[in-house]
C-alpha positions in Angstrom: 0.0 0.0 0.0 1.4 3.2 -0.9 1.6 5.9 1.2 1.1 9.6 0.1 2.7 12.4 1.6 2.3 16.2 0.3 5.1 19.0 1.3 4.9 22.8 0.3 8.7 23.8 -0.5 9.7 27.2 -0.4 13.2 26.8 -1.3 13.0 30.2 -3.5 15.3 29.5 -7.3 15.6 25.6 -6.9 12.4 23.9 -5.6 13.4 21.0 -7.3 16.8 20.5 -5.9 15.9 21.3 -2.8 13.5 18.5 -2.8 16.0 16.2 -3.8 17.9 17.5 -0.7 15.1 16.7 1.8 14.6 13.4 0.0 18.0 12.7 0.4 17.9 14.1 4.1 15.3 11.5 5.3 16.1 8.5 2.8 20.3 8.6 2.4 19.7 5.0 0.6 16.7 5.6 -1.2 16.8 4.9 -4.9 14.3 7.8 -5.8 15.8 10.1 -8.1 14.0 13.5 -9.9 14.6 14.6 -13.3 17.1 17.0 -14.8 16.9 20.2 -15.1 16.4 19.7 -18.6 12.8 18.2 -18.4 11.7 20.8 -15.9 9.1 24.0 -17.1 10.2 26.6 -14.9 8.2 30.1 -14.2 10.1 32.6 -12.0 10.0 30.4 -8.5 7.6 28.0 -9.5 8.6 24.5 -11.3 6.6 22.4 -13.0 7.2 18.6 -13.6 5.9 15.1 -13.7 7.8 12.0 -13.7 7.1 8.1 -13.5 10.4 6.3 -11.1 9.9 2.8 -10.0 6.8 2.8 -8.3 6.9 6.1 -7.0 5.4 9.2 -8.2 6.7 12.5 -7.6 4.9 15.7 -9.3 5.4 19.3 -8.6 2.4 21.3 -9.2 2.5 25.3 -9.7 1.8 25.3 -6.0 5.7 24.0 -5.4 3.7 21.1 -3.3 5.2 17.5 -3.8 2.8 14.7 -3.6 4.6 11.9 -3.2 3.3 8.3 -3.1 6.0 5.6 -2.1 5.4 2.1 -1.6 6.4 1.6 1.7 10.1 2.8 3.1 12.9 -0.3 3.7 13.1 -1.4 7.4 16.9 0.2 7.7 15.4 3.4 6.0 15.8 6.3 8.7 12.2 7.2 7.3 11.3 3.2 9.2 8.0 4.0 11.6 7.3 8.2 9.7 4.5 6.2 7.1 2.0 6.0 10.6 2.3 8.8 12.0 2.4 10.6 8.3 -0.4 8.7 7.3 -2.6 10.1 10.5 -1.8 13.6 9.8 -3.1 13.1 6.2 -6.0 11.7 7.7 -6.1 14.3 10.3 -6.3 12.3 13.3 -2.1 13.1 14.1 -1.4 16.4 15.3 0.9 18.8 14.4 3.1 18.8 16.8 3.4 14.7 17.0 5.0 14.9 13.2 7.6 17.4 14.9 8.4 15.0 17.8 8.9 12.0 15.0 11.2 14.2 12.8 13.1 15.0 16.0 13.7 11.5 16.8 15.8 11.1 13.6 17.8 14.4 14.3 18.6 14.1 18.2 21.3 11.7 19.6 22.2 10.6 23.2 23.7 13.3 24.8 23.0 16.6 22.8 22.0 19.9 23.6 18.3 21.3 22.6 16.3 23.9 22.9 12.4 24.0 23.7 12.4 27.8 22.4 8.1 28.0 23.9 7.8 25.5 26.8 4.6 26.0 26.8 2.5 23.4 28.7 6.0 21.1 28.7 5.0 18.3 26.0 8.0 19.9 24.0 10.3 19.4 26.5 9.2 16.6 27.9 9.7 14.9 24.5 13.1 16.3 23.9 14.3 14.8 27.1 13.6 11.7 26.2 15.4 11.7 23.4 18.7 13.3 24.7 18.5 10.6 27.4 17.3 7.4 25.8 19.8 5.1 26.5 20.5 6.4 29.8 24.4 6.4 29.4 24.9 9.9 28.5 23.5 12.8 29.8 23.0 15.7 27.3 21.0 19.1 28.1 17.7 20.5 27.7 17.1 24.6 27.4 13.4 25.4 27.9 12.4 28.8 27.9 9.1 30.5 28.2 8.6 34.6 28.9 5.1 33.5 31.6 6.0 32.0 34.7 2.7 30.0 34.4 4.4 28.2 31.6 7.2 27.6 33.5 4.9 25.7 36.3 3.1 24.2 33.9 5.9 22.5 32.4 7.8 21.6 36.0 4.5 19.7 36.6 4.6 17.9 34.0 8.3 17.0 34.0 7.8 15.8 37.9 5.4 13.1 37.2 7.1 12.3 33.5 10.5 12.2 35.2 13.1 10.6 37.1 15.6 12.5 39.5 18.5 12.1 36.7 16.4 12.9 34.1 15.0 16.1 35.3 18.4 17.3 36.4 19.4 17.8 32.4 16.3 20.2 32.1 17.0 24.4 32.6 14.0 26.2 33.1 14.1 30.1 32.2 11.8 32.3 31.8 12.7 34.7 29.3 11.6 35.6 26.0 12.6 33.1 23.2 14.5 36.0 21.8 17.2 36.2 24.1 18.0 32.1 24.1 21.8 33.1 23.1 21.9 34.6 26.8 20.6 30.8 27.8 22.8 28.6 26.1 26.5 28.6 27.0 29.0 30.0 24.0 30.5 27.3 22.1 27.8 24.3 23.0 26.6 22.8 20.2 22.6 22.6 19.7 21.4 19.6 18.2 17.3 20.8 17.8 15.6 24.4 18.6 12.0 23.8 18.8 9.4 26.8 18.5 5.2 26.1 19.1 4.3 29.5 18.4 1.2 31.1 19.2 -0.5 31.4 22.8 -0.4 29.3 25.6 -3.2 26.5 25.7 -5.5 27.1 28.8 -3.8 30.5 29.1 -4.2 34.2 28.7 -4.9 34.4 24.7 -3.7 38.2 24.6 -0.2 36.6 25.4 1.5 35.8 22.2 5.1 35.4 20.3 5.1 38.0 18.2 7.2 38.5 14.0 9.5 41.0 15.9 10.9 38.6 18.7 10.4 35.6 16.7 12.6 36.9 14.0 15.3 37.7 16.7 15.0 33.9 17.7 15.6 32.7 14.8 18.2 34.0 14.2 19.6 32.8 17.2 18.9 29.5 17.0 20.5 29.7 13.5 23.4 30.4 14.5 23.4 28.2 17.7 22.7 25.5 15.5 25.5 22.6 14.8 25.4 21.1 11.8 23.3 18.4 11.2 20.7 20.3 13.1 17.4 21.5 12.9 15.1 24.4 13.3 11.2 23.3 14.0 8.3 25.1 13.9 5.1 24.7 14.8 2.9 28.0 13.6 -0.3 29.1 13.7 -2.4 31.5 12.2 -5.9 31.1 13.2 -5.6 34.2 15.8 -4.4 38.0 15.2 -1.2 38.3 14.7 -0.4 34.6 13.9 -0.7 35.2 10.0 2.0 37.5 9.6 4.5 35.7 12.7 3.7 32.6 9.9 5.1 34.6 7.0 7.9 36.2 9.2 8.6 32.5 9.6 8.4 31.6 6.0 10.6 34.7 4.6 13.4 33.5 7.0 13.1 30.1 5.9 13.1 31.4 1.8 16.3 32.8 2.4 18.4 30.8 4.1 21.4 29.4 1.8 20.4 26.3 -0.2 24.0 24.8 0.0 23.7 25.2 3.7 20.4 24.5 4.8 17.5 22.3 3.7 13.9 23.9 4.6 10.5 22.9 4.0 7.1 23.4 5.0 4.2 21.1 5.7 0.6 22.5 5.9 -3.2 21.1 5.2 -4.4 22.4 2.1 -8.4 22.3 2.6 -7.7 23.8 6.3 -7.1 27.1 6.3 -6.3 27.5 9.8 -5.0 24.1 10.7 -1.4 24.6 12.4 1.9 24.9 10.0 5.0 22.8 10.4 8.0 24.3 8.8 11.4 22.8 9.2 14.7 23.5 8.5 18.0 21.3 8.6 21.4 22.8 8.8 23.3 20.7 6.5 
């Protein structure tokens, strides 16, 4: 059974490269392969172009979205358990935010530093710990920031009955604006993942949001606190005012990152408007 999968890229002179990038990012062995630039119809930004490989099928509509069907991915693909979780956000019964934690999992190792840049409630961090600490042999480090204090309880709650002593100990708790993360994280250490879910706080005051200015200044901090082989992740949203153009502040710093450095794509519902935005971006 083949599984379909449809990503927006807004990769800005070389949609289709940059999809072969991504591809390549997931699926290292994968035997897809796109067609040259020869084939391609190209219109400013926009590419056009259809092509039968294997059994696969990759188009590019005028929309730069890829719709992708694959027959299933090898077991020692890195892409090994995405098709469920992928297949229930298509379906719409996987949120957002679970795709995140799944592409995190193939980003984070043992031991690395991360950033949850909007604790939030704490599911954030509370899924990046477990990653930096799954084997339970190394210990890495866990930055999780929110500017409300409420946040901040919120997500100790949830740590004390998620955690273990040891585990909790890798977490720092700050309350500060995602902005200022560089005055978090130590100069020099390496982040593996920064992690934004933008917007208000769930169960919160809805007048309290991240805003384009701020957000802008973090990320361009977590850019450059970035090692390679990292990744940006967002979670947007822009159902509430303001949340449209934070989105597109979001999108424009994506657009023009370098394409020989970074691989950035972004992953939306088409038929819901307001549905939350995933956008991510790996530093190669």
């Amino acid at each position: 059974m083949a599984t379909k999968i449809s990503i927006s890229f807004r990769t800005g002179k070389s949609t289709l490269f940059n999809a072969v990038a991504f591809f390549k990012l997931w699926s290292p062995s994968s035997n897809v392969t796109f067609p040259p630039p020869a084939t391609m119809i190209t219109n400013g930004h926009r590419s056009v172009c259809t092509k039968q490989i294997q059994q696969s099928q990759i188009s590019v509509s005028n929309q730069s979205a890829f719709n992708i069907s694959v027959p299933g991915f090898p077991v020692d693909s890195p892409l090994s358990g995405l098709e469920d979780v992928m297949i229930g956000y298509i379906l719409g019964k996987t949120k957002a935010t679970e795709v995140a934690h799944l592409a995190w999992k193939y980003i984070v190792q043992e031991g690395d530093t991360v950033v949850d840049a909007t604790c939030g409630n704490g599911h954030d961090t509370l899924a990046l710990v477990k990653l930096v600490t799954a084997d339970k042999t190394q210990r890495g480090r866990v930055y999780s920031l929110d500017v409300q204090k409420f946040a901040l309880e919120k997500t100790l709650a949830l740590l004390d009955e998620s955690l273990d002593k040891d585990e909790k100990e890798i977490v720092k708790l700050v309350e500060t604006c995602h902005s200022k993360m560089h005055e978090v994280v130590p100069k020099g250490e390496p982040v593996r993942v920064v992690a934004f879910n933008l917007g208000y706080l769930p169960g919160g005051d809805k007048a309290l949001i991240t805003g384009p200015k701020t957000t802008l200044m973090a990320l361009e901090s977590a850019k450059d606190l970035l090692t390679h082989g990292g990744l940006i992740s967002v979670v947007g949203y822009v159902g509430h005012p303001g949340g449209r153009e934070e989105f597109e502040t979001v999108l424009e710093f994506g657009s023009r990152l370098p394409v020989d450095e970074w691989s950035c794509c972004e992953l939306r519902m088409l038929n819901r408007p307001l549905a939350p935005v995933l956008v991510f971006m790996f530093k190669r």
